[in-house]
C-alpha positions as CSV (number, residue, x, y, z in Angstrom):
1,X,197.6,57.2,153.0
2,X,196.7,55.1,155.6
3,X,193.3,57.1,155.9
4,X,193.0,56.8,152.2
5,X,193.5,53.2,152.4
6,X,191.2,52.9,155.1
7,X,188.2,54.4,152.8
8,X,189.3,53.1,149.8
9,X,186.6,50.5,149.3
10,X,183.7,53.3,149.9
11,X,185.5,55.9,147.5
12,X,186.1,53.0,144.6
13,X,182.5,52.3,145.3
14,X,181.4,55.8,144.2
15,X,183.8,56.4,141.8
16,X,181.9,53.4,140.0
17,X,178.4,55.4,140.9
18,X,179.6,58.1,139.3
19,X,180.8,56.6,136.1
20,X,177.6,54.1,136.1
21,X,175.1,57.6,136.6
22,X,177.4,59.8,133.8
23,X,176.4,56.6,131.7
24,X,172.8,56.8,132.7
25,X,172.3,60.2,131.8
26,X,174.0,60.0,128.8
27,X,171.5,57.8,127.4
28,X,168.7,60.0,128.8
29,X,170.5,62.8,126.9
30,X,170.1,59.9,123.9
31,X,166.3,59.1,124.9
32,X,165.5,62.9,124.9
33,X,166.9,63.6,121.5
34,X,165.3,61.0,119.9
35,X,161.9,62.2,121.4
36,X,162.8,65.6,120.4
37,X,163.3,64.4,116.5
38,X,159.7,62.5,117.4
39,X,158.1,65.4,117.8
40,X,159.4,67.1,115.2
41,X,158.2,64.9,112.9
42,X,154.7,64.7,114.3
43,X,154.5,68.6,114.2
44,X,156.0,68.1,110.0
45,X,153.2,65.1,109.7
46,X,150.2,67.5,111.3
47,X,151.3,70.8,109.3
48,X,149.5,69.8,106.8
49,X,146.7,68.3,108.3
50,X,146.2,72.2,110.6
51,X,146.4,73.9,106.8
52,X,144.0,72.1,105.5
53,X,141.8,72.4,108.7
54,X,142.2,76.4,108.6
55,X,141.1,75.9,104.5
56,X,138.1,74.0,106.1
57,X,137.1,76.9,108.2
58,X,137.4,79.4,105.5
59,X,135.2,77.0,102.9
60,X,132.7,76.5,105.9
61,X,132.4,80.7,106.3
62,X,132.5,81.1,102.6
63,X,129.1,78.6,102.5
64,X,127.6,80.2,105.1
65,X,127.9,83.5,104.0
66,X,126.5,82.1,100.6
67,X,123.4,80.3,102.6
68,X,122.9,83.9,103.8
69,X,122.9,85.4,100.5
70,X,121.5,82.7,99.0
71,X,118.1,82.8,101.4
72,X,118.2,86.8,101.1
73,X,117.7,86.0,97.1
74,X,114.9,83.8,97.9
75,X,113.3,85.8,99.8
76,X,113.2,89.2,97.7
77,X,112.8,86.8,94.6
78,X,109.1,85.2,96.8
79,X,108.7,88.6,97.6
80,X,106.0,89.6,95.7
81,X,103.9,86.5,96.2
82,X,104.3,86.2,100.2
83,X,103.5,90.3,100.5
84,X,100.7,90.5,98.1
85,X,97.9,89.5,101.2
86,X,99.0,92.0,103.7
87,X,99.4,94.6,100.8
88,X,96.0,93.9,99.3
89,X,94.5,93.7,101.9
90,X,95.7,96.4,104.2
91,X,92.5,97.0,106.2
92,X,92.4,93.5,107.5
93,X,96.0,93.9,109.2
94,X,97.9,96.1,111.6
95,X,99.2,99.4,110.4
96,X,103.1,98.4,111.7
97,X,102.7,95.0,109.9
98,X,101.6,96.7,106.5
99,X,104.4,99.6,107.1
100,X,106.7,96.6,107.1
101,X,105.4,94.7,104.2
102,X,105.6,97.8,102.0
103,X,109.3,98.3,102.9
104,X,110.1,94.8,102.5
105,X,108.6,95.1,99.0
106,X,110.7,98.7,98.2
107,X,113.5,96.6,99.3
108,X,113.1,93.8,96.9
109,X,112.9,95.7,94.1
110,X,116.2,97.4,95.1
111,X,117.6,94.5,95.3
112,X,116.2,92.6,91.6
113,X,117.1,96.2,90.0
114,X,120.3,95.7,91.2
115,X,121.1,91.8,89.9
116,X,119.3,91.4,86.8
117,X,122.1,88.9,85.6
118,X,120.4,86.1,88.1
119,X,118.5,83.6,86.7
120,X,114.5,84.6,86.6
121,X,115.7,87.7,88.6
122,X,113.6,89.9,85.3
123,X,110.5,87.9,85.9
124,X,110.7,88.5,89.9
125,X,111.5,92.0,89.3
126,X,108.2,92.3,87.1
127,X,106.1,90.7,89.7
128,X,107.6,93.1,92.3
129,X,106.4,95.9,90.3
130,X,102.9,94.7,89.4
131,X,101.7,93.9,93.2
132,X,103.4,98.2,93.4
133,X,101.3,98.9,90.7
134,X,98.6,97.0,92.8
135,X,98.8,98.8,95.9
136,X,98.7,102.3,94.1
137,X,95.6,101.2,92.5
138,X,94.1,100.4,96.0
139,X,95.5,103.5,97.6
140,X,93.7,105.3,94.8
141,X,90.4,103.3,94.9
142,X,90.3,103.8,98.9
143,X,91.1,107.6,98.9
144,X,88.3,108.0,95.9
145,X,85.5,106.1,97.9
146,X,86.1,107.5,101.6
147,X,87.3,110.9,101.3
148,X,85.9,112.1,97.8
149,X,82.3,111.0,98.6
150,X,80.5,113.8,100.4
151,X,78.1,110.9,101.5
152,X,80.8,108.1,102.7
153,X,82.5,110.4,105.9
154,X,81.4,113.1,107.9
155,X,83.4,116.2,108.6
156,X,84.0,115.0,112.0
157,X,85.0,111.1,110.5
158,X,87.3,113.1,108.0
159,X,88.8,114.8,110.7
160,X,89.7,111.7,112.8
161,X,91.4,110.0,109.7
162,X,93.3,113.4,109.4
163,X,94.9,112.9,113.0
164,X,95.3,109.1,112.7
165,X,97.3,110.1,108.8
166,X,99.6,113.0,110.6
167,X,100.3,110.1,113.7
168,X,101.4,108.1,110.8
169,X,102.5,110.4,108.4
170,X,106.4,110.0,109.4
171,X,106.5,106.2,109.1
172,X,104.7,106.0,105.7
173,X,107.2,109.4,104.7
174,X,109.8,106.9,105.8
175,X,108.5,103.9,104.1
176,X,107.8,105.6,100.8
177,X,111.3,107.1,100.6
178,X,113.3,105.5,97.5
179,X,116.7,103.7,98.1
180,X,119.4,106.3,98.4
181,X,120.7,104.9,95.0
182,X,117.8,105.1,93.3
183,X,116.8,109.4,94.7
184,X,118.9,110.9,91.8
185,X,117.6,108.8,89.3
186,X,114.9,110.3,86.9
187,X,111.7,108.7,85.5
188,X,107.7,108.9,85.0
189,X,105.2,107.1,86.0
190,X,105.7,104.1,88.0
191,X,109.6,104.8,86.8
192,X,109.6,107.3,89.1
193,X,111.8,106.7,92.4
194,X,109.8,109.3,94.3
195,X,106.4,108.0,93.5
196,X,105.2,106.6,96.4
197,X,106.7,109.7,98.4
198,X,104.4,111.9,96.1
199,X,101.6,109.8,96.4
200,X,102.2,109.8,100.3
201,X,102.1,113.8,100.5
202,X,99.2,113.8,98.1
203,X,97.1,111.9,100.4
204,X,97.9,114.1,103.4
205,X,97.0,117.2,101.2
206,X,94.0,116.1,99.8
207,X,92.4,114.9,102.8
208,X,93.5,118.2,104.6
209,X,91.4,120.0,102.1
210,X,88.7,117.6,101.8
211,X,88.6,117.7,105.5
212,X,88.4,122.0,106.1
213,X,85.9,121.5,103.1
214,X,83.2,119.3,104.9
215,X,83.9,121.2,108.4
216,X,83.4,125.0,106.6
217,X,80.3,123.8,103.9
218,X,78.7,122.6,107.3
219,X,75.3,125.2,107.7
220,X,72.4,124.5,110.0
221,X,70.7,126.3,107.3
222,X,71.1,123.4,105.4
223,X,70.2,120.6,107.8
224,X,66.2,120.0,107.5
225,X,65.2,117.0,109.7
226,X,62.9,114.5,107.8
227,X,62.1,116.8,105.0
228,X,60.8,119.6,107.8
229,X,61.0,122.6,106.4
230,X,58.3,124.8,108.1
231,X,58.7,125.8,112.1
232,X,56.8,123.6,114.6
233,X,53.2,124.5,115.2
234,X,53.6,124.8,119.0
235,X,57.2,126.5,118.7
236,X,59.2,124.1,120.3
237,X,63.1,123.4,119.9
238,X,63.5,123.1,116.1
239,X,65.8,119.9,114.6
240,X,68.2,122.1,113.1
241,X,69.1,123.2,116.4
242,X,69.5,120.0,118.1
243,X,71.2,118.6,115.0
244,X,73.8,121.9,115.3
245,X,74.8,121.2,118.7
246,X,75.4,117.6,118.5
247,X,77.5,118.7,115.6
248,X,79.4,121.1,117.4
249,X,79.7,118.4,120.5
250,X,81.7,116.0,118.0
251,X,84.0,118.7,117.1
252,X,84.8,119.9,119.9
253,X,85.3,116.3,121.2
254,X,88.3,116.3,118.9
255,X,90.0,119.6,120.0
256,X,93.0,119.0,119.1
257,X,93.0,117.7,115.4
258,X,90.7,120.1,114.7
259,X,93.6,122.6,116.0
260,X,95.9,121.1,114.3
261,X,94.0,120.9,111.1
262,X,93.0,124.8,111.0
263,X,96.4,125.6,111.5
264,X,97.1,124.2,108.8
265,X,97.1,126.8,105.6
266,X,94.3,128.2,107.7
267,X,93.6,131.2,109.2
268,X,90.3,130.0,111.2
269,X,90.9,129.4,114.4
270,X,89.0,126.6,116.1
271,X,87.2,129.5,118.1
272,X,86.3,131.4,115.5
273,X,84.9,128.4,113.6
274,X,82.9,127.2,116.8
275,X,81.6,131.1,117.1
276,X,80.7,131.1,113.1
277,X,78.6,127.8,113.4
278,X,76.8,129.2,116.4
279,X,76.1,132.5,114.6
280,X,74.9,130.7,111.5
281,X,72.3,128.8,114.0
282,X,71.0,131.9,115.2
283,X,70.4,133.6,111.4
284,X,68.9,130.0,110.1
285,X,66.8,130.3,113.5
286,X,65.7,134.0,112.8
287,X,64.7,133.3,109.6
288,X,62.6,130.5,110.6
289,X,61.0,132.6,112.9
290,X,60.6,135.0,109.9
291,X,57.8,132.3,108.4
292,X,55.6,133.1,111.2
293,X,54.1,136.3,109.4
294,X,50.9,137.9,111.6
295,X,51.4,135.4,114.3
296,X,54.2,137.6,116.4
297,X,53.8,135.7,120.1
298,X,54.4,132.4,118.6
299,X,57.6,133.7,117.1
300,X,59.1,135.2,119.9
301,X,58.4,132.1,122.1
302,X,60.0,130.4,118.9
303,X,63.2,132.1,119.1
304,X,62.9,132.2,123.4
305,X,63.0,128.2,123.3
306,X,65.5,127.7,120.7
307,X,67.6,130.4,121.9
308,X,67.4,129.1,125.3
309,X,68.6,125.9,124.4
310,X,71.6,127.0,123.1
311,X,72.4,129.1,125.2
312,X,72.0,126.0,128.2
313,X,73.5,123.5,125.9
314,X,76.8,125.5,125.5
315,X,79.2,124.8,127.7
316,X,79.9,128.1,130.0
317,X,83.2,128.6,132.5
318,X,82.2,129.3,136.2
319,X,84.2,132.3,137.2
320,X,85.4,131.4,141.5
321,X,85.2,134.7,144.0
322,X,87.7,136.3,144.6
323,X,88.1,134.7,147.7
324,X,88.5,131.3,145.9
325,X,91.0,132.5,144.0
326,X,93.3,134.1,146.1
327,X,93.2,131.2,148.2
328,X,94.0,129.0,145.0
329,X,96.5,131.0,144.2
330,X,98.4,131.1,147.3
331,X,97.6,127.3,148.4
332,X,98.0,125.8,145.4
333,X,99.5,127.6,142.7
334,X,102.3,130.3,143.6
335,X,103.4,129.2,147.3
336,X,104.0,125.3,146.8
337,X,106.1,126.4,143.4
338,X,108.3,129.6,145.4
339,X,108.9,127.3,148.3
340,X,110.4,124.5,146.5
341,X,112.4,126.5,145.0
342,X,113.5,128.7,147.8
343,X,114.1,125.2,149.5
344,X,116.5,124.2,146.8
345,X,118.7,127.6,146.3
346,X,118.5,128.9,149.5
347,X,121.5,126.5,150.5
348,X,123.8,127.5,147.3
349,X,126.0,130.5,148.4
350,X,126.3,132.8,145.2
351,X,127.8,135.4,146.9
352,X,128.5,136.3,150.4
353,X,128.3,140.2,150.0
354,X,124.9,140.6,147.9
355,X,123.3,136.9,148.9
356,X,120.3,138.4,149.5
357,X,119.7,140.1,145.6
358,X,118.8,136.4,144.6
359,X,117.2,134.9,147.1
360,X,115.4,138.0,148.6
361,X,112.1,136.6,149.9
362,X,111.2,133.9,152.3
363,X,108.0,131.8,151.6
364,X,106.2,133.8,154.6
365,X,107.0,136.8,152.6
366,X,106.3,136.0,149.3
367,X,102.6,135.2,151.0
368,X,102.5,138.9,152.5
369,X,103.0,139.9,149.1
370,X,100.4,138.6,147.7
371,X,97.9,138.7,150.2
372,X,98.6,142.9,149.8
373,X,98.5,142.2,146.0
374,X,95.1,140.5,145.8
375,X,93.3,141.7,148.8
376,X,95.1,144.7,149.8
377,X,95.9,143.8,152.7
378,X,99.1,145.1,154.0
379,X,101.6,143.4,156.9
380,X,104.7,145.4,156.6
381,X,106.6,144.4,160.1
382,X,105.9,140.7,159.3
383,X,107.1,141.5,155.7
384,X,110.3,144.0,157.2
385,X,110.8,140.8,159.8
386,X,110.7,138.1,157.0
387,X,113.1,140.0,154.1
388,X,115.6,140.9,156.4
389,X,116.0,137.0,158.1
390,X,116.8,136.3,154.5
């Protein structure tokens, strides 16, 4: 007691410390529920305010989405007025930018067929349809005066459009095709939802056939240089033969589309054409020489000159020795090829009891090989030495 006594004072003191803190955090407990209620009633006053904010984001998607559709309506509705230079005017534009104009035009007329309820939407459509009818009118026109006219385009002109059409020929295909809604529907005339893809295969058809028609109705026969139809006095090189080979250079010029156009529901070979042409020379020749009646040294020096110079003006493939050839063959051709290949298999193991069955020559002895193929020329201990290191 006496050691009670003795801190008495000290424990009275936090008894009171105690009690006065228990007080204090009492009313913290107090502060902290009232905040607690604050809060609560903020988050009860901005509820409504965060609702109506979401509602706000919904109306500002819901206009944008209606600017969007609203400028798309514009545009296919101006359609027909803002297309209508590039379309009319194709010739003066690039080939990608009139591709696109066309589609854009297919697309707006979709798209007025499909909401005829808008306002002025009838009158848009009709527009649309007019600058179609337009274009199909020019396509006509165009295809009437450069391909139809045996005086617009040469055979050789007629063939380059041919190429640059088949280059093309799977964009406009593309481009002409009707909107998959529209491919089961049926109509004539303009009604027709696979007019355009018609019109398109048509065009590639027609100038096919007008194209094979100028190159086969070509005859030197027929080509008589300023109105010359007699043989030169001195019997020289006559026009027709000149004229014949520069024809025959533009052809053959253009290889290929001329391949690719024989091919075509042909069976003329560009060969065979180039060796009819030539044979057509030499009978419009012979009978030229035919005029000179009584005077038989000027005709055959006549058919020596013209012959001559065709035969020089061809083009003729130099044949190499043999020599040559070999040497080509195992330099350049055959050895590079085996040995890049032999370097890239030789390190796969396909099997360790028959590994030589498919690799079974090195380079050096594929080169024996051939050097006893072409030139007979036989090295068997090199070749035994070189298949069996294998």
């Amino acid at each position: 007691m006496e050691v009670y006594g003795a801190y008495g004072e000290s424990v009275a003191r936090i008894r009171e410390a105690v009690v006065e803190n228990q007080l204090q955090m009492r009313q913290v407990e107090q502060s902290l529920l009232g905040f607690q209620k604050g809060l609560l009633g903020v988050e009860r006053e901005m509820m409504p305010i965060y609702k109506l904010t979401e509602q706000l984001r919904g109306t500002q998607k819901n206009i944008d989405l209606s600017v969007q559709e609203l400028r798309q309506i514009n545009e296919n509705f101006v359609a027909a007025h803002e297309l209508a230079p590039v379309l009319l005017n194709g010739s003066k534009f690039d080939q990608d930018q009139y591709v696109k104009s066309l589609q854009k035009l297919l697309v707006a007329i979709t798209f007025l067929e499909g909401h005829r309820s808008y306002e002025g939407s009838v009158k848009a459509l009709d527009q649309a349809k007019e600058l179609l009818v337009q274009v199909l009118e020019s396509w006509k026109k165009d295809i009437g005066v450069s391909l139809r006219s045996s005086k617009q385009l040469e055979a050789v002109k007629l063939l380059l459009v041919h190429d640059l059409l088949l280059a093309r020929l799977e964009a406009l295909e593309s481009a002409a095709l009707p909107p998959l809604l529209l491919r089961d529907r049926d109509g004539k005339g303009l009604d027709d939802p696979w007019i355009l893809s018609k019109a398109v295969n048509a065009i590639s058809t027609d100038l096919a056939e007008t194209a094979k028609q100028k190159l086969f109705n070509f005859h030197p026969g027929r080509m008589e240089a300023s109105g010359d139809r007699t043989v030169t006095r001195d019997g020289n090189v006559h026009p027709i033969s000149s004229h014949t080979l520069n024809f025959l250079r533009k052809v053959c010029d253009q290889a290929k589309p001329l391949k690719i156009l024989l091919a075509k529901d042909s069976d003329v070979s560009a060969v065979a054409f180039v060796d009819t042409v030539i044979t057509q020379l030499i009978g419009a020749l012979t009978a030229k020489a035919d005029q000179l009646k009584g005077r038989e040294s000027l005709k055959q020096l006549f058919l020596i000159n013209n012959f001559g110079y065709v035969a020089n003006s061809l083009p003729h493939c130099v044949q190499p020795d043999d020599a040559d050839l070999e040497k080509q063959l195992h330099v350049d051709t055959i050895i590079p090829a085996y040995k890049a290949f032999y370097d890239k298999y030789s390190v796969i193991q396909f099997s360790r009891k028959h590994a030589s069955r498919y690799l079974k020559y090195t380079p050096p002895a594929a080169q024996n090989l051939l050097r006893e193929l072409f030139s007979g020329e036989a090295c068997p201990g090199d070749k035994q030495s070189e298949i069996s290191s294998s």
